[in-house]
Structure formats: C-alpha cells, structure tokens
N, CA, C and O atoms as a DFTB+ gen file, in Angstrom:
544 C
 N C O
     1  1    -208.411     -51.866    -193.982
     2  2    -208.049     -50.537    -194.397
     3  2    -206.572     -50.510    -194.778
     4  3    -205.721     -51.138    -194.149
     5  1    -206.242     -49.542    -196.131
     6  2    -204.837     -49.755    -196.389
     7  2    -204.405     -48.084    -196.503
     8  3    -205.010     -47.216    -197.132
     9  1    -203.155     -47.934    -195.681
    10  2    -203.360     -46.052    -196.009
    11  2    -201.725     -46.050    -196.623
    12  3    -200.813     -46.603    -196.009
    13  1    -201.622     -45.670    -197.316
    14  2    -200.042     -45.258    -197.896
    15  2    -199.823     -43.815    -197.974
    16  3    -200.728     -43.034    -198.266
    17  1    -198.699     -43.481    -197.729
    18  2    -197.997     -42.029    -197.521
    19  2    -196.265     -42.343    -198.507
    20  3    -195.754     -43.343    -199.012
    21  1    -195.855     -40.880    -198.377
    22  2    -194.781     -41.163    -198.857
    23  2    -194.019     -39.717    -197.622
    24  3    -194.431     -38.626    -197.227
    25  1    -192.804     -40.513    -197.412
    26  2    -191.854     -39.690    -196.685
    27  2    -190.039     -39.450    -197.056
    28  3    -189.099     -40.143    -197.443
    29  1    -190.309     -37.939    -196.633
    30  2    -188.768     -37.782    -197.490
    31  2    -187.687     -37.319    -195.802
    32  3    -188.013     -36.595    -194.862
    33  1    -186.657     -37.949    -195.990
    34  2    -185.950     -38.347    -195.262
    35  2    -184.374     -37.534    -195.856
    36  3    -183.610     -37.913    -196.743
    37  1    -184.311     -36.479    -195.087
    38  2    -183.237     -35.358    -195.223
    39  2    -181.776     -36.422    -195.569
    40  3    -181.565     -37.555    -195.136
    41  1    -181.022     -35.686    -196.380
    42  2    -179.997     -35.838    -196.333
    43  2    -179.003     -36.338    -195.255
    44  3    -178.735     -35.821    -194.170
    45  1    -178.382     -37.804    -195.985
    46  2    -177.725     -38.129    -194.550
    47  2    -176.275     -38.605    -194.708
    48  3    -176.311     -39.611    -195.416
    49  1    -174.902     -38.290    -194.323
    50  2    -173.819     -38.802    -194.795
    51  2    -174.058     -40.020    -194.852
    52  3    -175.215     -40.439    -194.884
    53  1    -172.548     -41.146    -194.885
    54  2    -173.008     -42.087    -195.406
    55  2    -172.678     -42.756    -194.007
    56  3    -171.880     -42.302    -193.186
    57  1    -173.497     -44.017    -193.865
    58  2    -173.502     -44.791    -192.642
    59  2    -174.471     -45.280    -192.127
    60  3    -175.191     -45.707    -193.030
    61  1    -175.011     -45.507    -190.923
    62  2    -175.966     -46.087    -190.490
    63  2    -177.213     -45.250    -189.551
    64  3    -176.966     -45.225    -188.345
    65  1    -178.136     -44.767    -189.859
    66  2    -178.427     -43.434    -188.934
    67  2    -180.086     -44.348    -188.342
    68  3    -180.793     -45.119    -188.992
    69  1    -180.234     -43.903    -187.043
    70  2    -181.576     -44.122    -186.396
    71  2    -182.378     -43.473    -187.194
    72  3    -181.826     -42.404    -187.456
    73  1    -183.531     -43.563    -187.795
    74  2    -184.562     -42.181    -188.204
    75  2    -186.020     -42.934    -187.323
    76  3    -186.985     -42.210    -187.570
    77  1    -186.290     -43.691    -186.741
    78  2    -187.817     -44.091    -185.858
    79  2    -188.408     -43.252    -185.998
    80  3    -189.129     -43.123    -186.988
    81  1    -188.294     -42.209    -184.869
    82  2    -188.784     -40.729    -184.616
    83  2    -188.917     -40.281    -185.472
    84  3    -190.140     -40.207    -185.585
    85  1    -188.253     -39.638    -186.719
    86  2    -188.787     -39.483    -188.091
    87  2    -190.030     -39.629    -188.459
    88  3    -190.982     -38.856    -188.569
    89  1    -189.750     -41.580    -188.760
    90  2    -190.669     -41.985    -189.502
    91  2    -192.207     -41.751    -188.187
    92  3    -193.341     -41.339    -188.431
    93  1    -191.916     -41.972    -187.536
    94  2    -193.208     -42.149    -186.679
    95  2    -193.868     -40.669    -186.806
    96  3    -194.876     -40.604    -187.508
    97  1    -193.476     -39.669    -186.295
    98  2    -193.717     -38.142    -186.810
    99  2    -194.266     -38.099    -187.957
   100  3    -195.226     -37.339    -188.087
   101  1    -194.017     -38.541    -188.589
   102  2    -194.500     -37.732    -190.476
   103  2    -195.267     -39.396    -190.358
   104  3    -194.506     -40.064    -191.057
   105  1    -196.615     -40.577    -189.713
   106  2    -197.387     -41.297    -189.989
   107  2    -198.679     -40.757    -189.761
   108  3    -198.726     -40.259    -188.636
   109  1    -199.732     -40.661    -190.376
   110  2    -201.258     -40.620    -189.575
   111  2    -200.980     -41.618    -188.549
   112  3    -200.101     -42.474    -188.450
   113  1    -202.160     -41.212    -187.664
   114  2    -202.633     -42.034    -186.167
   115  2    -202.530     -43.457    -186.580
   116  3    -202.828     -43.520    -187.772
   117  1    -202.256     -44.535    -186.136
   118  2    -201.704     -45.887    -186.257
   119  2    -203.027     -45.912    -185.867
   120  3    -203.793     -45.030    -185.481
   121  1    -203.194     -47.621    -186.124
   122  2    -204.437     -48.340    -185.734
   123  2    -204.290     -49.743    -184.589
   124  3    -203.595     -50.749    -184.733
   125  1    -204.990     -49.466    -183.716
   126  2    -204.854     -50.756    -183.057
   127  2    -204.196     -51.470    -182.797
   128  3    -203.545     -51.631    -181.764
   129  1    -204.308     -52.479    -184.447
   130  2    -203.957     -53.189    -184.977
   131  2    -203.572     -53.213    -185.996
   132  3    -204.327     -52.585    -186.739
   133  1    -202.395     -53.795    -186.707
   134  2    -201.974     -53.877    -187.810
   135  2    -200.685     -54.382    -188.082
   136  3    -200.239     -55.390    -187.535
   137  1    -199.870     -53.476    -189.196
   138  2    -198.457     -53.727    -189.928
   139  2    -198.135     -52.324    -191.165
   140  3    -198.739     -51.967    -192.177
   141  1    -196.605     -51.704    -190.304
   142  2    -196.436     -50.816    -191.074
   143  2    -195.168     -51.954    -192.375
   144  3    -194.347     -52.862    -192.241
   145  1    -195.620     -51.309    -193.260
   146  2    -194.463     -51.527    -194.289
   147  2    -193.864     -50.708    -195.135
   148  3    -194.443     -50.271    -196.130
   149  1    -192.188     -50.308    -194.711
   150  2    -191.629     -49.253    -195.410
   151  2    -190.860     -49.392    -196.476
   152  3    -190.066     -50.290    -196.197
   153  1    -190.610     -48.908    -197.793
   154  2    -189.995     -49.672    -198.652
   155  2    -189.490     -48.241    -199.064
   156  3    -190.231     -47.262    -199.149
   157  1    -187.929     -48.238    -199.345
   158  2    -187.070     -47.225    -199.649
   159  2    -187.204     -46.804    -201.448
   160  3    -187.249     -47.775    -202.202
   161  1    -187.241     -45.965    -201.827
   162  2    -187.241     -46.044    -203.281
   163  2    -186.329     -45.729    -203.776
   164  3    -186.269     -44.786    -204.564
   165  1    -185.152     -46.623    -203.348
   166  2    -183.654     -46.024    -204.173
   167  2    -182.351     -47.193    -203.595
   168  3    -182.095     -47.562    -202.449
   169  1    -181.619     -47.604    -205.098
   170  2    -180.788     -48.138    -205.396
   171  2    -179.571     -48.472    -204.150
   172  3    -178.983     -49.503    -203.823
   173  1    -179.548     -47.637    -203.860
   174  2    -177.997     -47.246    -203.151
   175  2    -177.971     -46.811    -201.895
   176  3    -177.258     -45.966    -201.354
   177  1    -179.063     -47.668    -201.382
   178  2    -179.492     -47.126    -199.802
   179  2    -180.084     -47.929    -199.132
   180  3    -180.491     -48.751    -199.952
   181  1    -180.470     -48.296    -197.948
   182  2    -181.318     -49.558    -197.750
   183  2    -182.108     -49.039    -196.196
   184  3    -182.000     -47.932    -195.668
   185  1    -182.775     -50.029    -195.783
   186  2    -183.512     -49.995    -194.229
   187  2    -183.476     -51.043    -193.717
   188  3    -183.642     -52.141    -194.248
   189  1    -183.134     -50.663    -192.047
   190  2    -182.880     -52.064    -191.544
   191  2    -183.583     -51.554    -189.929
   192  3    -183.634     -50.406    -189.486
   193  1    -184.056     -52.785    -189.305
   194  2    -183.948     -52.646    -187.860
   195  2    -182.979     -53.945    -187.646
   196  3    -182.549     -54.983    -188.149
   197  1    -182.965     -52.792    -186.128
   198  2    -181.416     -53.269    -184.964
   199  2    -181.074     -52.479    -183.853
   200  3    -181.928     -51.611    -183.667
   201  1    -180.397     -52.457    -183.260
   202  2    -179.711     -52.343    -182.096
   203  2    -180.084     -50.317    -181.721
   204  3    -179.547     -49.455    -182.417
   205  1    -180.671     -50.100    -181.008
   206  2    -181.158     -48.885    -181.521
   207  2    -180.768     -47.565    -180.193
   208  3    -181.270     -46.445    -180.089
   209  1    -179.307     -48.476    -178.987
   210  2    -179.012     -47.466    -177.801
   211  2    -177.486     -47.210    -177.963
   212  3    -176.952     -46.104    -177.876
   213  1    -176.766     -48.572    -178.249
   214  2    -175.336     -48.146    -178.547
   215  2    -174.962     -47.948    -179.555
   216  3    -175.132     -48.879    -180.341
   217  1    -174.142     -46.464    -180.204
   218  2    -173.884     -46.032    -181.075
   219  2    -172.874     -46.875    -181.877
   220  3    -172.533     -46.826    -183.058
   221  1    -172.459     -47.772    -180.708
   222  2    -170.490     -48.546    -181.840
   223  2    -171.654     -49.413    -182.807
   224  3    -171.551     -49.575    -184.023
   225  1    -172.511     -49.801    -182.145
   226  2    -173.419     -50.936    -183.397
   227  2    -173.412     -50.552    -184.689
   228  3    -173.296     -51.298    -185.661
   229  1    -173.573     -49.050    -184.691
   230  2    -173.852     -48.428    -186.193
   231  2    -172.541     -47.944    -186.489
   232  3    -172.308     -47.952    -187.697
   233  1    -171.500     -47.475    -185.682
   234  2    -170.122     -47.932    -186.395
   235  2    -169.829     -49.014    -187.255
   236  3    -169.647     -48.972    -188.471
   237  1    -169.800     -50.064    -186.439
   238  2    -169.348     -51.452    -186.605
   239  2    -170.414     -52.042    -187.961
   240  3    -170.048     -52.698    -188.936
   241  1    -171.545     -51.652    -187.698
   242  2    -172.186     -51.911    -189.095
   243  2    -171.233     -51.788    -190.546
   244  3    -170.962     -52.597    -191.433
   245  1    -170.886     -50.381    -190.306
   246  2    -170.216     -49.737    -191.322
   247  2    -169.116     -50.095    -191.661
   248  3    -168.861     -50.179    -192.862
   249  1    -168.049     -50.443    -190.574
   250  2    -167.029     -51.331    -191.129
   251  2    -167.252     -52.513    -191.352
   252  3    -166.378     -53.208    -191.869
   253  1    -168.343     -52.966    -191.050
   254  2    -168.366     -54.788    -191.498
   255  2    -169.003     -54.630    -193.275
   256  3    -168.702     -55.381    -194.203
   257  1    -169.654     -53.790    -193.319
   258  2    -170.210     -53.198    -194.571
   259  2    -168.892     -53.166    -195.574
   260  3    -168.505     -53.962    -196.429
   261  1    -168.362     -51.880    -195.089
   262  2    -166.921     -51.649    -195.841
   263  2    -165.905     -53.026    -196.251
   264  3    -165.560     -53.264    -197.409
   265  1    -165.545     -53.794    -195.155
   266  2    -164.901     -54.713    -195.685
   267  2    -165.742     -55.962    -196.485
   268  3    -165.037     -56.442    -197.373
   269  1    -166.733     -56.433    -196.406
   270  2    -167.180     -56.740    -197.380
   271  2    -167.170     -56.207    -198.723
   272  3    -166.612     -56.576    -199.757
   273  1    -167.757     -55.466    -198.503
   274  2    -168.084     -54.530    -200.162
   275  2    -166.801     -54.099    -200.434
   276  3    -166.628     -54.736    -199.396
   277  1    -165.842     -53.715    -200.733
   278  2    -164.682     -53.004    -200.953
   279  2    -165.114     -51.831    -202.123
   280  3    -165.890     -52.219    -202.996
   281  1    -164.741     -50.709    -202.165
   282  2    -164.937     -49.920    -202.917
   283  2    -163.377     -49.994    -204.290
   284  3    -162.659     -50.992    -204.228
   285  1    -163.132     -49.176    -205.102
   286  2    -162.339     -48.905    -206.132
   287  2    -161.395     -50.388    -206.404
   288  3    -160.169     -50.492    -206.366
   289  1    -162.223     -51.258    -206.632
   290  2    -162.063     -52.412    -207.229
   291  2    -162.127     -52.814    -208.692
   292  3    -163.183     -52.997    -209.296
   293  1    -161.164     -52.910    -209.105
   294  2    -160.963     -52.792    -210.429
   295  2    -162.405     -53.799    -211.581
   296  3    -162.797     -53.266    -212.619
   297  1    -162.818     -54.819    -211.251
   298  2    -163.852     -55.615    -211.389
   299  2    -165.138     -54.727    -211.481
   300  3    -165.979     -55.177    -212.259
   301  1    -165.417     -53.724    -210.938
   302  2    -166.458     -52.676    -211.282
   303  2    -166.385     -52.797    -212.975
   304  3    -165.359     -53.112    -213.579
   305  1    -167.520     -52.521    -213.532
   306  2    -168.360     -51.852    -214.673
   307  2    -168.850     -51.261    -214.775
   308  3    -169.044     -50.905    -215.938
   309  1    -169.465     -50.637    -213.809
   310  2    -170.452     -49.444    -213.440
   311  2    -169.963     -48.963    -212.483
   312  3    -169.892     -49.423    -211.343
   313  1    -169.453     -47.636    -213.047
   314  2    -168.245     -46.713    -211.915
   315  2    -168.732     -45.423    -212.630
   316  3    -167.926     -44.543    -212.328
   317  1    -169.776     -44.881    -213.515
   318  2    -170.016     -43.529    -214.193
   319  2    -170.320     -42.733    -212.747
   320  3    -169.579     -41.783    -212.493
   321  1    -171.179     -43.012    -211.964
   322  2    -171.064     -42.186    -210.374
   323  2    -170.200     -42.150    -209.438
   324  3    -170.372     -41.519    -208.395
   325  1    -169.582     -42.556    -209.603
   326  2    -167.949     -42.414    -209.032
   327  2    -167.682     -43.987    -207.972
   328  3    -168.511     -44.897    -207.988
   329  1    -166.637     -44.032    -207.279
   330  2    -166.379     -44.877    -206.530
   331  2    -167.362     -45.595    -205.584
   332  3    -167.342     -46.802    -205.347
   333  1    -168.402     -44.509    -204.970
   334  2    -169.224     -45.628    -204.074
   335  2    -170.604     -46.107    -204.823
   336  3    -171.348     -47.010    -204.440
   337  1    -170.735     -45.430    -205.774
   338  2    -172.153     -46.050    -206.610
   339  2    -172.100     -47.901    -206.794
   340  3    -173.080     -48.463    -206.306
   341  1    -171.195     -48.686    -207.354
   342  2    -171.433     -50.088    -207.100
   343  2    -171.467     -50.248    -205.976
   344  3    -172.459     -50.334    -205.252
   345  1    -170.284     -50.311    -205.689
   346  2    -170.559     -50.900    -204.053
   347  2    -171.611     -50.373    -203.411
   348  3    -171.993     -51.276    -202.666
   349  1    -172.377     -49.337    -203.250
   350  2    -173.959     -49.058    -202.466
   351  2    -174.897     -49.778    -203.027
   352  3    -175.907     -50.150    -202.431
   353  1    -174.550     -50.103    -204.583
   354  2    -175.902     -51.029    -204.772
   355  2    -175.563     -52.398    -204.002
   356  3    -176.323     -52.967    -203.218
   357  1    -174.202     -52.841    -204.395
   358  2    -174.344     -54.120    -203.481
   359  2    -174.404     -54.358    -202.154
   360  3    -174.593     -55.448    -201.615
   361  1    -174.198     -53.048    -201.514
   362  2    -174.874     -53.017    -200.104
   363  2    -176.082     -53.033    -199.976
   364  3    -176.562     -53.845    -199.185
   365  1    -177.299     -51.772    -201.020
   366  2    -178.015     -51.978    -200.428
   367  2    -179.307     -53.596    -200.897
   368  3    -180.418     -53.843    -200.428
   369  1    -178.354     -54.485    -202.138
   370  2    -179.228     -55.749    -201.619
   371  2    -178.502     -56.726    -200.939
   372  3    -178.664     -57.928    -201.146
   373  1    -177.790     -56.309    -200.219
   374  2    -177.365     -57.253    -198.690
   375  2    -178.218     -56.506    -197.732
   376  3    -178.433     -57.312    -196.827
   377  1    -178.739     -55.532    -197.491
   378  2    -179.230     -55.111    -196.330
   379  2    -180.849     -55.029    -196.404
   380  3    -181.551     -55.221    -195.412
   381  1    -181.483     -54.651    -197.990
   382  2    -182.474     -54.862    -198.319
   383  2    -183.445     -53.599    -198.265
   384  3    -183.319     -52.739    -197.393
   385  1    -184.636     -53.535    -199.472
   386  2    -185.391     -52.593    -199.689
   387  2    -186.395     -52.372    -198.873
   388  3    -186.900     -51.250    -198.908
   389  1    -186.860     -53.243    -198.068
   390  2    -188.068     -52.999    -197.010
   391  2    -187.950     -53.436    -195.258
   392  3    -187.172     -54.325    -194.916
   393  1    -188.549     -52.924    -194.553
   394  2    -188.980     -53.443    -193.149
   395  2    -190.444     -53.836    -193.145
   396  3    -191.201     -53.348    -193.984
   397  1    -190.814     -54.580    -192.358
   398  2    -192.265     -54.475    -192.103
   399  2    -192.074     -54.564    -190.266
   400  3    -191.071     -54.927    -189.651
   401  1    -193.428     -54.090    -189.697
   402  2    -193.785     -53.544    -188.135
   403  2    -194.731     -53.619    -187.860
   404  3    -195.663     -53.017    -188.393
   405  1    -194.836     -54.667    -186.593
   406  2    -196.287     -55.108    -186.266
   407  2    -196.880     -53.751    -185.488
   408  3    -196.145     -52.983    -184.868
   409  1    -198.394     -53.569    -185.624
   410  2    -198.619     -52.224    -184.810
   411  2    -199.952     -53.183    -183.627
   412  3    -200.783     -54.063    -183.852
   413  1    -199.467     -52.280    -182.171
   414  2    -199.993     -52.707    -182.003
   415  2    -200.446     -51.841    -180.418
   416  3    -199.577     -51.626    -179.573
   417  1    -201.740     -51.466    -180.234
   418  2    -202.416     -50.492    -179.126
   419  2    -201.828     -49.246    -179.786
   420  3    -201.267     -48.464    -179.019
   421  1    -201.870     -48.905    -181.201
   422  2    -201.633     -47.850    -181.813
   423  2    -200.012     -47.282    -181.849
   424  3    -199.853     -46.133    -182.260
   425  1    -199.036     -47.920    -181.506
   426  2    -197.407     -48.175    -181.829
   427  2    -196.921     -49.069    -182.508
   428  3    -197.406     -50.182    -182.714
   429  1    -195.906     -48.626    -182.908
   430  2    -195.069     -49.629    -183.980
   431  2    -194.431     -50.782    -182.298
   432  3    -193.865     -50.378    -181.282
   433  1    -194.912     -52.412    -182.730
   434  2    -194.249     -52.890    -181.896
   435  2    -193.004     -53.360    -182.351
   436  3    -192.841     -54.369    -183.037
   437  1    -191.745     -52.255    -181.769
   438  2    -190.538     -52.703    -181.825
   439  2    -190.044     -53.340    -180.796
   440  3    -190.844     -53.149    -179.880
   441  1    -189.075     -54.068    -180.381
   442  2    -188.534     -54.795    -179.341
   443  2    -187.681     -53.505    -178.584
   444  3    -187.369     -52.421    -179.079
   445  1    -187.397     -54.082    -177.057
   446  2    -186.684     -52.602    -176.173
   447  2    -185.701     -52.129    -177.128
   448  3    -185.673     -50.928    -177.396
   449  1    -184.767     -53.062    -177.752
   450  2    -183.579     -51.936    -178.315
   451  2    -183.452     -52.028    -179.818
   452  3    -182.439     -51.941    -180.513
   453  1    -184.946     -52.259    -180.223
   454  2    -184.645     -52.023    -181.824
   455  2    -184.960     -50.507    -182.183
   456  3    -185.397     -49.592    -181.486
   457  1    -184.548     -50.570    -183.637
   458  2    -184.758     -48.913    -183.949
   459  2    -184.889     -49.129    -185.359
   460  3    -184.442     -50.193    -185.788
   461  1    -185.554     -48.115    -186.374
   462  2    -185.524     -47.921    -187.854
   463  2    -184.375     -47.208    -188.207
   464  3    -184.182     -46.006    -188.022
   465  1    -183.435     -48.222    -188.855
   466  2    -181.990     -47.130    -189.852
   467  2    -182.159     -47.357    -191.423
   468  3    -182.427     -48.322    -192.138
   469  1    -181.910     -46.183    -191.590
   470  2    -181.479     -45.380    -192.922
   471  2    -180.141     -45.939    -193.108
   472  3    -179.141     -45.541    -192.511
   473  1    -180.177     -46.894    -193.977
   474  2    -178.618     -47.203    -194.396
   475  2    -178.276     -47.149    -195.316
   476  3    -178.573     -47.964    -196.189
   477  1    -177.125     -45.657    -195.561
   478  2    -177.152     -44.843    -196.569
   479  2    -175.305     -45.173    -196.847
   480  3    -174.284     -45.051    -196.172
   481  1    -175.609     -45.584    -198.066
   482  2    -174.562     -46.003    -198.726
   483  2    -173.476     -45.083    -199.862
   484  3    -172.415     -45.378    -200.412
   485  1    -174.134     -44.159    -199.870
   486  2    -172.817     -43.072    -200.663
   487  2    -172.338     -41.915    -199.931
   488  3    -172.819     -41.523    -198.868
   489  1    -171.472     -41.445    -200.487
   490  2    -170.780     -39.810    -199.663
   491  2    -172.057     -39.342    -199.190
   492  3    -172.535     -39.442    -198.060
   493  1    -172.684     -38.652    -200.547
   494  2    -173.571     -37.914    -201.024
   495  2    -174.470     -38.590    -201.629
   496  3    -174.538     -38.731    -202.850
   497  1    -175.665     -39.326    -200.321
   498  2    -176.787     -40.033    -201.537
   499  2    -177.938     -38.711    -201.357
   500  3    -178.913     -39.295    -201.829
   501  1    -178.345     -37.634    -201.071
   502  2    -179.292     -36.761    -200.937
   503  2    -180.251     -37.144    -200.170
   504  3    -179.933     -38.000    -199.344
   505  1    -181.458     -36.750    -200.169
   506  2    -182.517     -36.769    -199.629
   507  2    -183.166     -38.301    -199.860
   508  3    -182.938     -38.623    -201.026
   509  1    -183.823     -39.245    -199.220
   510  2    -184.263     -40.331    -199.221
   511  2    -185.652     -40.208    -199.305
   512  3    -186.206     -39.468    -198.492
   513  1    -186.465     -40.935    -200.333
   514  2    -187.903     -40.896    -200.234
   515  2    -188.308     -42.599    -199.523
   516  3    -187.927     -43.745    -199.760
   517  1    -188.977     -42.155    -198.860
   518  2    -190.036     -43.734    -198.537
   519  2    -191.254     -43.878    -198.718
   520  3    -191.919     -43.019    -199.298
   521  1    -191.705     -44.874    -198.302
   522  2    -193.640     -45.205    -198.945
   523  2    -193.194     -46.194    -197.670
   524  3    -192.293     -46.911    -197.236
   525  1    -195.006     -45.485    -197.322
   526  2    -195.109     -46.219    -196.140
   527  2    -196.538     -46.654    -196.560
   528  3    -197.203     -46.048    -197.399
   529  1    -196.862     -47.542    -196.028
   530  2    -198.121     -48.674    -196.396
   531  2    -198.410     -49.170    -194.619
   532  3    -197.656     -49.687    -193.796
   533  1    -199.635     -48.794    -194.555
   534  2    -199.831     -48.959    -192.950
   535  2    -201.694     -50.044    -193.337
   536  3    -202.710     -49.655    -193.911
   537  1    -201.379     -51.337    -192.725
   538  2    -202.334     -52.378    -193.234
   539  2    -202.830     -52.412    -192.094
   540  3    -201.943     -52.409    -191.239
   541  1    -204.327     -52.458    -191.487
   542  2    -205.534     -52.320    -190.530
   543  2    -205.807     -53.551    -190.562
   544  3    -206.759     -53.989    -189.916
C-alpha cells in the first residue's frame, strides 16, 4: 500500500525548527509496518533529522551553516531575491530534499533524541509545503 498526502508547514524564521509533532498530526493512522518519506518542495529550505532535546544544537546548526555558506559575496549571480536566496539554495543541497522513517507498531521509529527539522534558509521563506509518501 502507498498513501501520499501533502502538508503545509506555517511560516518559519530562518533557522533550524523541530516540526515532528506537526508532521505526525496532519499523517493518516501509520501502519505497522513500513517507511515514511518526506520530501520538501522548495529550493531554499531543506529537512533533516537530529538532535531533537537541546536547543544550542539548532543554534549551532545555524552558525556552522552561516559560516560555511557566507551570504553577500560578491561571486553570487543570482542575487534577484536578495541576499539570502543563493546561499539557501546552497544550503539547502548540503542539508538535502528528503528524510525517510522506518514505521514501526504504528510510529515513526525515531531514535530517543532524534527529531524532524524544517531547515529554513531565508529571512522570509513563507509557508513550506511537503509530500509525504507513507510505504506499507
């Protein structure tokens, strides 16, 4: 059995945010058995699991993010969306467009301190859509 949904994911400054609870809320009843797979539909944003009790993790994300990527770098070509539009794309394929999640006695099996983040790469990226694909 293959069930796909799509979920929209409120507006979020920019940084590293938990959404689990979210996503788990807005799924039909899980199965058994299986594998969720979430895939973000947008450029400049990404999903990751990780560290999902101490908050400096998702600080520290963000500055390790930041100094990598550097923003208002003259080497840009694509700057028509202002300063963080390159650099979010090249964040978000360092961090990447999908998760996948084993399910299992009808829960996503995450490990004790993992969590699903929204890693949202502009001031102002708006509202986030996802597609979720839940495989039986």
């Amino acid at each position: 059995m293959v069930h796909q949904t799509e979920l929209t994911i409120p507006a979020h400054k920019r940084g590293f945010h938990l959404i689990t609870d979210l996503v788990v809320r807005n799924l039909p009843p899980l199965p058994e058995t299986g594998l969720l797979q979430l895939f973000i539909k947008h450029t400049s944003a990404a999903l990751a699991i990780n560290e999902n009790a101490d908050p400096s993790v998702r600080v520290d994300f963000e500055t390790a993010f930041n100094r990598i990527v550097v923003e208002r770098e003259q080497y840009y070509t694509h700057n028509d969306e202002g300063p963080d539009d390159m650099p979010a794309h090249v964040k978000s394929v360092l961090a990447g467009s999908s998760v996948s999640i084993p399910i299992s006695n009808h829960k996503l099996n995450l490990g004790t301190w993992q969590g699903i983040y929204l890693c949202e790469f502009r001031e102002s990226g708006g509202a986030r859509r996802l597609v979720a694909t839940i495989l039986a």
